[in-house]
C-alpha positions in Angstrom: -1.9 64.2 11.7 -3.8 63.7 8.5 -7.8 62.7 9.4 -9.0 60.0 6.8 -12.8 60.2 6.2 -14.5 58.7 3.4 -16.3 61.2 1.1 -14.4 64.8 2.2 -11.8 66.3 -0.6 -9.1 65.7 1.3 -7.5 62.2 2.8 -4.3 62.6 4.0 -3.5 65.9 1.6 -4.7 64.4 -1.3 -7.7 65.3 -3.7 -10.8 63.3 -4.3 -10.3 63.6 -7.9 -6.1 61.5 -7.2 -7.8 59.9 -4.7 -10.6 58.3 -7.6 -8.0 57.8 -10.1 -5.7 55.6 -7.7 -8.6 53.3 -7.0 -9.5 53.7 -10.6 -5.4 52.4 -11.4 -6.1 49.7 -8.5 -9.0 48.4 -9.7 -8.2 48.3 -13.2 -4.3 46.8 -12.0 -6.7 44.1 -10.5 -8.7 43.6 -13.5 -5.9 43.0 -15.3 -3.9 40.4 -13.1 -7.3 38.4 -13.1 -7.3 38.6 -17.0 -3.5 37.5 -16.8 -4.0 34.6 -14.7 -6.9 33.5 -16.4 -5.5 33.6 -19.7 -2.3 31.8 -18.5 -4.6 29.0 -16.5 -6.5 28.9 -20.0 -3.3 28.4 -22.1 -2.0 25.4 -19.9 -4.4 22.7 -20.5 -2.1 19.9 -20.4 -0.7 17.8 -17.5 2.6 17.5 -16.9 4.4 15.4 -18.9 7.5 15.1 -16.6 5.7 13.0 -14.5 3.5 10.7 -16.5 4.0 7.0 -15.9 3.8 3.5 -17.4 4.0 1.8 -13.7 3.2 3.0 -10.2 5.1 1.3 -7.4 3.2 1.7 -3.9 5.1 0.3 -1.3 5.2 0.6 2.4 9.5 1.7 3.2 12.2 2.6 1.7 13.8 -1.2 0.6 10.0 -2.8 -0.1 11.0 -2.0 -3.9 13.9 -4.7 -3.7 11.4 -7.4 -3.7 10.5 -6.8 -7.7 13.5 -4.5 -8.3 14.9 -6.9 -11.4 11.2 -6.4 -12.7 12.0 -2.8 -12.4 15.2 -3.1 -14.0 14.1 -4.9 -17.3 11.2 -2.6 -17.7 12.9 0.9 -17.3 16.1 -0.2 -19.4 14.6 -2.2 -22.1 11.3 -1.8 -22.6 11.8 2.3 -22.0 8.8 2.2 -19.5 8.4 5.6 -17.1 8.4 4.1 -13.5 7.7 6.2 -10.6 7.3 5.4 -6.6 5.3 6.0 -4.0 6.6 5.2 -0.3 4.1 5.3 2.4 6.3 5.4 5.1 9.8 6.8 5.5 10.6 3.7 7.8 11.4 5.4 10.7 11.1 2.6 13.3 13.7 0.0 11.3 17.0 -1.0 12.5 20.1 0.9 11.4 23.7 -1.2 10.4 25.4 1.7 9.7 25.1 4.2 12.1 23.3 5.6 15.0 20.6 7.6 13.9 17.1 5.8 15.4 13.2 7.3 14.8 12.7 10.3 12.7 16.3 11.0 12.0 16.2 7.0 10.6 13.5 8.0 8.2 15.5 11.0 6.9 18.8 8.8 6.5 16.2 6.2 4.6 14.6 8.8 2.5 18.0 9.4 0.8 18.9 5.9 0.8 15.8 5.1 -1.1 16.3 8.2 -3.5 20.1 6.5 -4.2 18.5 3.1 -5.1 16.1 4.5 -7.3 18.6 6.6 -9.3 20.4 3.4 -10.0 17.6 2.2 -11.9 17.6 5.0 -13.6 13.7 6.6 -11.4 13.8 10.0 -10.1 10.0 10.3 -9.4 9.6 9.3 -6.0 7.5 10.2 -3.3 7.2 9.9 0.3 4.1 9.9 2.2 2.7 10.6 5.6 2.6 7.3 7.3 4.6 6.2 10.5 6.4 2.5 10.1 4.7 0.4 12.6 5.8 -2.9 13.0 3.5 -6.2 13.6 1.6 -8.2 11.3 -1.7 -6.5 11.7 -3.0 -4.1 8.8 -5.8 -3.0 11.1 -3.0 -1.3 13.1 -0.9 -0.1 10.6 -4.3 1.6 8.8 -5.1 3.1 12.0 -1.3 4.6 13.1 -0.7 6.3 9.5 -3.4 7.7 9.7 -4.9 5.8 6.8 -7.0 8.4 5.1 -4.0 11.2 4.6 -2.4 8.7 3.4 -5.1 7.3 0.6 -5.8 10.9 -0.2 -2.0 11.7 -0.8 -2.0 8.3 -3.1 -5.1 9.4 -4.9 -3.2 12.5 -5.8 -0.2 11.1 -6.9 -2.2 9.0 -9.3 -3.9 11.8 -10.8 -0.7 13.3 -10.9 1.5 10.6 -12.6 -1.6 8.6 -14.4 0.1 5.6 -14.3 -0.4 2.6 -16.6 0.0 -0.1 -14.0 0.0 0.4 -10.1 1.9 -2.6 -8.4 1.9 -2.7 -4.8 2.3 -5.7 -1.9 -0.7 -8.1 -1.8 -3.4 -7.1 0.6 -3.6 -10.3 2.9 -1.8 -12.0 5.7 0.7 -15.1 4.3 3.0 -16.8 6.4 6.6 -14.9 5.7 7.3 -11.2 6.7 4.0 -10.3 6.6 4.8 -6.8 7.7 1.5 -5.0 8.5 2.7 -1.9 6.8 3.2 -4.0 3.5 -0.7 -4.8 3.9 -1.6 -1.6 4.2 0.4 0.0 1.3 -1.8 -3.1 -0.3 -4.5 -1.7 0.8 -4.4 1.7 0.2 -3.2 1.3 -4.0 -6.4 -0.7 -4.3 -8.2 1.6 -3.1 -7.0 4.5 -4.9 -7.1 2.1 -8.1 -10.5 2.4 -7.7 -11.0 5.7 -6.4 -8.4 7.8 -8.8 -10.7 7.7 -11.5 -13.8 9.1 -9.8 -14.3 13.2 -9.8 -16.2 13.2 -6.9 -13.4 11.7 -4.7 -11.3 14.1 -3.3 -12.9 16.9 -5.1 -10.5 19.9 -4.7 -7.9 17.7 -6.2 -9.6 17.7 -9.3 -11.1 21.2 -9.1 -10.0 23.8 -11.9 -7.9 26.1 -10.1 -9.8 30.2 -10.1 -6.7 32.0 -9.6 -2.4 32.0 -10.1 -1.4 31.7 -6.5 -3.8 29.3 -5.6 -3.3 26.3 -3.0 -6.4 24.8 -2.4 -8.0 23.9 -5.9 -5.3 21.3 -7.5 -6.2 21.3 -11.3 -5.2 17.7 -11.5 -7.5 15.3 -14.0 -9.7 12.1 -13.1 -7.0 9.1 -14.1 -8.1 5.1 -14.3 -5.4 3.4 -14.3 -5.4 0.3 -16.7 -4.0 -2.7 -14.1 -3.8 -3.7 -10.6 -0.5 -6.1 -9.7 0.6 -7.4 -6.6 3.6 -9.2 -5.0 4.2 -10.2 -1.6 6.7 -11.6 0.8 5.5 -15.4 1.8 8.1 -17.6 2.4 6.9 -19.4 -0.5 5.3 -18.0 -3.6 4.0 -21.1 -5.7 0.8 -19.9 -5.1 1.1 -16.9 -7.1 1.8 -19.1 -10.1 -1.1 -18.7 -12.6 -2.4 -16.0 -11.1 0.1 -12.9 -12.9 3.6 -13.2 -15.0 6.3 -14.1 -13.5 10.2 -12.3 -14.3 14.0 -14.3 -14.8 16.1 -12.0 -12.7 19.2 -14.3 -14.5 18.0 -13.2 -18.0 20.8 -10.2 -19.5 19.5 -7.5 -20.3 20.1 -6.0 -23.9 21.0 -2.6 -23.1 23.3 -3.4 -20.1 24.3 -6.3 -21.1 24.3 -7.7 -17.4 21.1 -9.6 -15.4 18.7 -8.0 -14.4 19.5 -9.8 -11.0 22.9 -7.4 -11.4 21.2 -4.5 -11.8 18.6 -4.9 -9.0 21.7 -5.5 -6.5 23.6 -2.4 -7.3 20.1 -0.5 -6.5 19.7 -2.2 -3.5 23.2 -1.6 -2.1 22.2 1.9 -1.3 20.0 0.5 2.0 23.3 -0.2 4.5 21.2 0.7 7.4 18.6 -2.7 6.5 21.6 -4.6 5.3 22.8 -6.9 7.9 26.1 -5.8 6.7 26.9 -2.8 5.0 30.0 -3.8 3.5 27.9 -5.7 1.4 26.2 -3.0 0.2 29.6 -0.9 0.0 31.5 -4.1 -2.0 28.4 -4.1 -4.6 28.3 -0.8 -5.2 32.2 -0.5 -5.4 31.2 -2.9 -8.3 31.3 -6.8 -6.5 28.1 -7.9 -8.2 29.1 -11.7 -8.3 26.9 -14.6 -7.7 28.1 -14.7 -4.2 27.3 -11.1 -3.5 24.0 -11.5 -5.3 23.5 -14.5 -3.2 24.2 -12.8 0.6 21.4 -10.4 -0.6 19.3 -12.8 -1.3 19.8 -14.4 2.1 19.1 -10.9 4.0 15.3 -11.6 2.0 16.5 -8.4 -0.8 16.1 -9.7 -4.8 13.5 -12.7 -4.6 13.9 -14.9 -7.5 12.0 -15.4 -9.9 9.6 -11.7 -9.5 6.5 -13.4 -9.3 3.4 -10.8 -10.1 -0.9 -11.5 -9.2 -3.2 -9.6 -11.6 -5.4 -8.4 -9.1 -7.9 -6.3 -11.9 -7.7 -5.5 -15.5 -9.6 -3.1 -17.3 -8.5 -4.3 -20.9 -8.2 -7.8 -22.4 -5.2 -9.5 -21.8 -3.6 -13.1 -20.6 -3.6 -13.4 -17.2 0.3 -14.4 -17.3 1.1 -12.6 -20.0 3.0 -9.5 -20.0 2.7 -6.6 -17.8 1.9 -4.2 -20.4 0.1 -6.8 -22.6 -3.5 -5.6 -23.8 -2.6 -2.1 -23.1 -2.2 0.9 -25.2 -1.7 4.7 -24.7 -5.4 5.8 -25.2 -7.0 6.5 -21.9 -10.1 4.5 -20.6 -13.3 5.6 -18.9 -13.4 5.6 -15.0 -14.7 1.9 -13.9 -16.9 2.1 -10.8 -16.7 -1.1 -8.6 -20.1 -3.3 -8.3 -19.4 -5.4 -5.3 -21.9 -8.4 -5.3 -25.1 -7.8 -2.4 -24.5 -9.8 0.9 -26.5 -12.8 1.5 -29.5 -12.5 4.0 -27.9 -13.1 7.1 -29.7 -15.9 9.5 -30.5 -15.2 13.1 -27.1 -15.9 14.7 -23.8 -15.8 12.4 -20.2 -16.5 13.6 -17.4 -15.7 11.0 -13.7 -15.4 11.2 -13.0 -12.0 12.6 -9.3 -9.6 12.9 -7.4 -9.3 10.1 -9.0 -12.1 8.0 -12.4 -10.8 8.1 -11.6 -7.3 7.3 -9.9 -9.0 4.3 -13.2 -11.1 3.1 -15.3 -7.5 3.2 -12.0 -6.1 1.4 -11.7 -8.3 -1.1 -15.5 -8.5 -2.0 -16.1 -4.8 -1.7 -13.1 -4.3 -4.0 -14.6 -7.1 -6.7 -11.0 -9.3 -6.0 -12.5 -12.3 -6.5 -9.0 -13.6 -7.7 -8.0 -13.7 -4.0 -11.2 -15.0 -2.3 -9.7 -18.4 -2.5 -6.7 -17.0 -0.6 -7.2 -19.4 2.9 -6.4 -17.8 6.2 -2.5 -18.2 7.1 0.2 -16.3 9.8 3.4 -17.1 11.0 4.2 -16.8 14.2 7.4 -16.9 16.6 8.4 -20.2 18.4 6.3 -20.2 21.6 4.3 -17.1 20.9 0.3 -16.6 21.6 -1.7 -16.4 18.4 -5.4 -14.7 19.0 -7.8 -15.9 16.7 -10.7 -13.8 16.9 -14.3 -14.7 16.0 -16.8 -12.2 15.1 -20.4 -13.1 16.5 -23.5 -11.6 15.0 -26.7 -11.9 16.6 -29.3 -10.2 14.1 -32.5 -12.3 16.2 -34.7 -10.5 19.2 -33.5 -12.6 22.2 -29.6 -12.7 23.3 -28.4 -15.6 22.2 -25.3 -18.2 23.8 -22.7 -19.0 21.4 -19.9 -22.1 22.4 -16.4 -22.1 20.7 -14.4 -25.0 20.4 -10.9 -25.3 19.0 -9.0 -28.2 17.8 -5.2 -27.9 17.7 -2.4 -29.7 16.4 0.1 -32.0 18.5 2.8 -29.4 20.4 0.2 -26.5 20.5 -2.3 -25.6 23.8 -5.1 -23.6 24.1 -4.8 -20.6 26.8 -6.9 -20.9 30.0 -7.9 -17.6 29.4 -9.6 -17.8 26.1 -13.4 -17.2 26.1 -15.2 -19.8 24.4 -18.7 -19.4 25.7 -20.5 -15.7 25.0 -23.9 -14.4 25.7 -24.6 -12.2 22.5 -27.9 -9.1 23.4 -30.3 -8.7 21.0 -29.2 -7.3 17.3 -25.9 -6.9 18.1 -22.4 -8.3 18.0 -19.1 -9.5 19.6 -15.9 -11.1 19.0 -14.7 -14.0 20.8 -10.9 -14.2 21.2 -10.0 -18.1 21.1 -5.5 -18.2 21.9 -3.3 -20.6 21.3 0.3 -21.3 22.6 2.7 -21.9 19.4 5.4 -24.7 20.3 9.2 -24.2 21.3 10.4 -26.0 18.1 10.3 -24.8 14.6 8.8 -26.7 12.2 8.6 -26.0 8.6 5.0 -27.4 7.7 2.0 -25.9 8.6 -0.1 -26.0 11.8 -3.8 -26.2 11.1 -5.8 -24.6 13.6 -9.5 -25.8 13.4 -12.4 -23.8 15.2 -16.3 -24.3 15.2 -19.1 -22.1 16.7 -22.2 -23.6 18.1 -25.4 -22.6 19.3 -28.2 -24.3 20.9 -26.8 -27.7 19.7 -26.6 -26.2 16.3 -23.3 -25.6 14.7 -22.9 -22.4 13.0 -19.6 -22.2 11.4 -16.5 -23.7 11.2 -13.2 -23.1 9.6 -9.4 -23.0 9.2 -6.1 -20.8 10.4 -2.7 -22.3 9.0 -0.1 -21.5 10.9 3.9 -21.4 10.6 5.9 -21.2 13.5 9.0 -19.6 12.8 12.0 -17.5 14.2 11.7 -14.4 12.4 8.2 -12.7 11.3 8.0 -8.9 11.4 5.8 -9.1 14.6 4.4 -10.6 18.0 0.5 -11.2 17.9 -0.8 -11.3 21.7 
């Protein structure tokens, strides 16, 4: 057997002088490919233009995009705008009216189903990403189960990657309707990589220039700011929105199709028969049934709101608030827009504050510089009898521990449970929450509860406040 050892004239029955000239013919074969690459990474420079859009949709599962599909519609067919969409979730703990399939295999039939609806509005960029569908009303357990920050850096990257225009996504906040925390979350999540997108030092390797060919770590994508922030939601009612964005006729005919927009929207979402509460709905419409009637049974399954009512979150150019989507903007790109969140006020010895859900939105919403939505008042719905926790979040920032008394003062029908606490000891520079539950009545009723609490302390009364409650028999979640 041939001995190999470095340095002697012969390796395996070859001479040192072959033996040289291969790892001369290596090396230089090496050189080259290097100079290859690199001159073929040098000579693309430019992003893909396949995938550049004029709106971003970020929405939580497959069918989320009926609630401004007629929106969708009118921009894609008549004012020629690139839209692409980003689900978070594949939706893989819905029901299913078609068929069998539960779980994972769900999310794959929904996947498709979502591709289907988008090609009817003529969108073929769409995107699915890591999250799980989790169903309650709480974003805090939504952001936890996706996980949250996979799916923020996957969002970042398809930003960078489409440099969108617009992002529109579901408003981060709790309302009384669906309220599905996964539509928070997606909420969530597109306003903060709105913010982040633009900033090179976020998810660095996205933005790194790639060294080599075959490389999959270093992404070669750009920095991108995107130009506005819209939201919609899924409230019951959505009067408050008005003012606050544009808003779109679904009944207005569209010049190119020379149907409504309301039309087009339904054939799109005919492709979801596992969310429809019938499928031969879906079937009929597609099979070319898009009559009031038709239009109407989607409407009553919550698909194809009307009008498509929009909230200018932020703007980076000048514009009408309730003007036009695209209004103020142009194709040039802007300069990445760091948020300033205003300083917190010097906090007093002992503070009490509403906590959950509704506090993480106050921090959200002034650490994201929404002041449009600080006036947003704390609301839920709830199902007929259920237990809504309403947690308070004490804060003692003093040197002794400190006693803190809650009271609550509900509406006629509703009790407070035994089990509630409503007096704390809070140590030293630390903090607590209180959870204060109430029993929602057996009967619906279609105004709101207010739910009134109020934190004292040594006689003193430290905060008080406001949850408005609907009771109702369908919300996407019990809160215990």
């Amino acid at each position: 057997m041939p001995h190999f050892s470095p340095g002697l004239g012969e390796v395996g029955g070859t001479s040192s002088r072959g033996s040289r000239l291969k790892r001369f013919s290596g090396r230089a074969f090496v050189l080259l490919l290097l100079f290859a690459n690199g001159f073929a990474l040098a000579q693309i420079s430019s992003p893909d233009e396949r995938y550049k859009a004029d709106i971003l949709l970020v929405v939580a599962h497959p069918d989320d995009d009926t609630v401004v599909s007629s929106y969708l519609a009118r921009a894609v067919f008549d004012q020629h705008k690139r839209v692409a969409i980003v689900f978070c979730t594949p939706g893989d703990s819905g029901s299913n009216s078609e068929g069998r399939e539960h779980a994972r295999a769900l999310g794959l039939v929904r996947e498709i189903e979502a591709r289907r609806a988008m090609i009817a509005l003529g969108i073929t960029n769409v995107w699915f990403l890591n999250g799980r569908d989790t169903a309650s009303q709480d974003v805090q357990l939504s952001l936890a189960t996706w996980p949250s920050a996979s799916v923020l850096e996957q969002a970042v990257r398809v930003i960078r990657l489409t440099r969108p225009e617009v992002v529109m996504s579901w408003l981060p906040s709790s309302v009384a309707g669906e309220n599905h925390g996964d539509h928070q979350a997606s909420g969530v999540i597109a306003t903060e990589a709105f913010d982040i997108a633009g900033d090179p030092t976020v998810f660095p390797s996205q933005v790194a220039a790639p060294l080599r060919q075959y490389e999959n770590a270093l992404e070669g994508l750009s920095p991108w700011q995107s130009k506005k922030l819209y939201y919609f939601t899924d409230a019951f009612d959505t009067e408050f929105f008005r003012g606050h964005g544009p808003e779109y006729d679904g009944k207005d005919i569209s010049s190119s199709k020379h149907v409504s927009y309301l039309q087009l929207a339904a054939r799109s979402a005919a492709a979801y028969y596992t969310q429809l509460l019938d499928p031969n709905l879906g079937k009929r419409i597609e099979a070319g049934d898009t009559s009031s009637a038709a239009i109407g049974e989607m409407q009553k399954a919550g698909y194809l709101p009307e009008p498509v009512r929009l909230w200018l979150g932020k703007s980076w150019v000048k514009g009408a608030v309730s003007g036009d989507v695209f209004d103020g903007i142009t194709s040039e790109p802007i300069s990445f827009q760091a948020a300033h969140p205003p300083t917190s006020p010097m906090p007093g010895s002992v503070q009490v504050e509403l906590g959950g859900f509704w506090g993480f939105y106050r921090e959200f919403w002034r650490a994201h510089e929404l002041n449009s939505l600080m006036s947003l008042r704390p609301e839920i719905a709830i199902q007929l009898g259920d237990t809504l926790t309403i947690p308070l979040l004490v804060k003692n920032n003093s040197s002794q521990p400190q006693q803190v008394t809650a009271e609550l003062n509900v509406s006629p029908g509703w009790k407070q449970k035994a089990d509630s606490a409503a007096v704390v000891s809070v140590p030293a520079h630390s903090e607590l929450t209180l959870a204060l539950r109430v029993v929602a009545p057996a009967q619906q009723n279609d105004n709101f509860a207010e739910i009134r609490f109020r934190a004292l302390s040594g006689g003193k009364q430290l905060q008080e406040g406001s949850v408005f409650v609907k009771v109702s028999p369908y919300v996407a979640g019990q809160l215990k």
